[in-house]
C-alpha positions in Angstrom: -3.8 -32.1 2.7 -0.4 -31.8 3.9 0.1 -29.5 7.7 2.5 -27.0 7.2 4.3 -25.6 10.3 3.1 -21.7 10.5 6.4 -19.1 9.8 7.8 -17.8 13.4 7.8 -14.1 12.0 5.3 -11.5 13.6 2.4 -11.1 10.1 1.8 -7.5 10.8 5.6 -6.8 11.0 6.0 -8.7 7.4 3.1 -6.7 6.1 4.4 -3.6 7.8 7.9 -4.1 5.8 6.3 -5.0 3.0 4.6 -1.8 2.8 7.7 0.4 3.6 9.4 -1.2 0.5 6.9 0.6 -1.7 7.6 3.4 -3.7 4.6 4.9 -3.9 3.6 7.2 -0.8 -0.2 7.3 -1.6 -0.5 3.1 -1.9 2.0 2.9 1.0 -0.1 5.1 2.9 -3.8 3.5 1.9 -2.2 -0.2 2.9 -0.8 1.5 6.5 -4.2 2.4 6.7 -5.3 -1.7 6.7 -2.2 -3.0 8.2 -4.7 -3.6 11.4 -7.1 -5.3 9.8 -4.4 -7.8 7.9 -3.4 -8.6 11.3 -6.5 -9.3 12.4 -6.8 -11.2 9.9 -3.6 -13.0 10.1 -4.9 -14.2 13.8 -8.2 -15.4 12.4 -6.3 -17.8 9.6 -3.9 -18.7 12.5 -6.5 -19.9 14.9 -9.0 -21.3 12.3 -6.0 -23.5 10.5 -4.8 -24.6 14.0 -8.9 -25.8 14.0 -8.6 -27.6 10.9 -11.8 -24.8 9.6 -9.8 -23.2 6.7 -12.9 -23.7 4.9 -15.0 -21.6 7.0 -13.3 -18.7 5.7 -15.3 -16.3 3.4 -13.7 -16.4 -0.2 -13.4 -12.4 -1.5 -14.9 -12.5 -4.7 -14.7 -9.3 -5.8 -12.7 -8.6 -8.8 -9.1 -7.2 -8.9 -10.5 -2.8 -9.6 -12.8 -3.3 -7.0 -12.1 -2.4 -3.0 -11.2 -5.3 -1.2 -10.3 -3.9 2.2 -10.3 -0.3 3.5 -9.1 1.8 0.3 -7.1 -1.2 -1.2 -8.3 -2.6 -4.4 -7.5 -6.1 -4.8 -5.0 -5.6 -7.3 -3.0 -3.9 -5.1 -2.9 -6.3 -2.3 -2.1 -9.2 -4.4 0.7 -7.0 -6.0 2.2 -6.5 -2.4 1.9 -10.2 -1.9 3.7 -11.2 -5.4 5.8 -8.5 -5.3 6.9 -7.8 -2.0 6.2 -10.8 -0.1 7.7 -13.7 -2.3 9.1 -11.8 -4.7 12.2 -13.9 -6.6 14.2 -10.3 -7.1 14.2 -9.6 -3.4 16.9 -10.8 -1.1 14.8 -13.3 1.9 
């Protein structure tokens, strides 16, 4: 496996503009709700990459209608993800 060099940006601030770039106040307000947690998180991946322990990470199998973190379905955070985060529309 190739090392990647970790992004220099802050995850919680990317999350947090992420979030802000949504439309809809009640999903924007549910992922505010978890923005902790993703940072959290964020630190965990950070520190267990840096380990080469990736694989000691807990898969989330639950499926895409189900809750995967606070009262964020799955669905929704991989939405933010494609849609928000690498999104091809939005300007980097």
């Amino acid at each position: 496996m190739r090392d990647l060099e970790a992004p220099a940006e802050d995850p919680q601030y990317v999350f947090r503009i992420c979030v802000e770039s949504i439309s809809d106040q009640n999903l924007r307000s549910r992922l505010a709700e978890v923005a902790g947690t993703i940072a959290i998180s964020a630190e965990e991946y950070l520190h267990k990459a840096s380990n080469k322990q990736l694989f000691s990470i807990a898969p989330n199998n639950c499926r895409n209608d189900d809750i995967a973190i606070g009262r964020v379905t799955k669905k929704e955070l991989k939405n933010v993800y494609s849609q928000h985060l690498v999104s091809k529309k939005k300007a980097s």
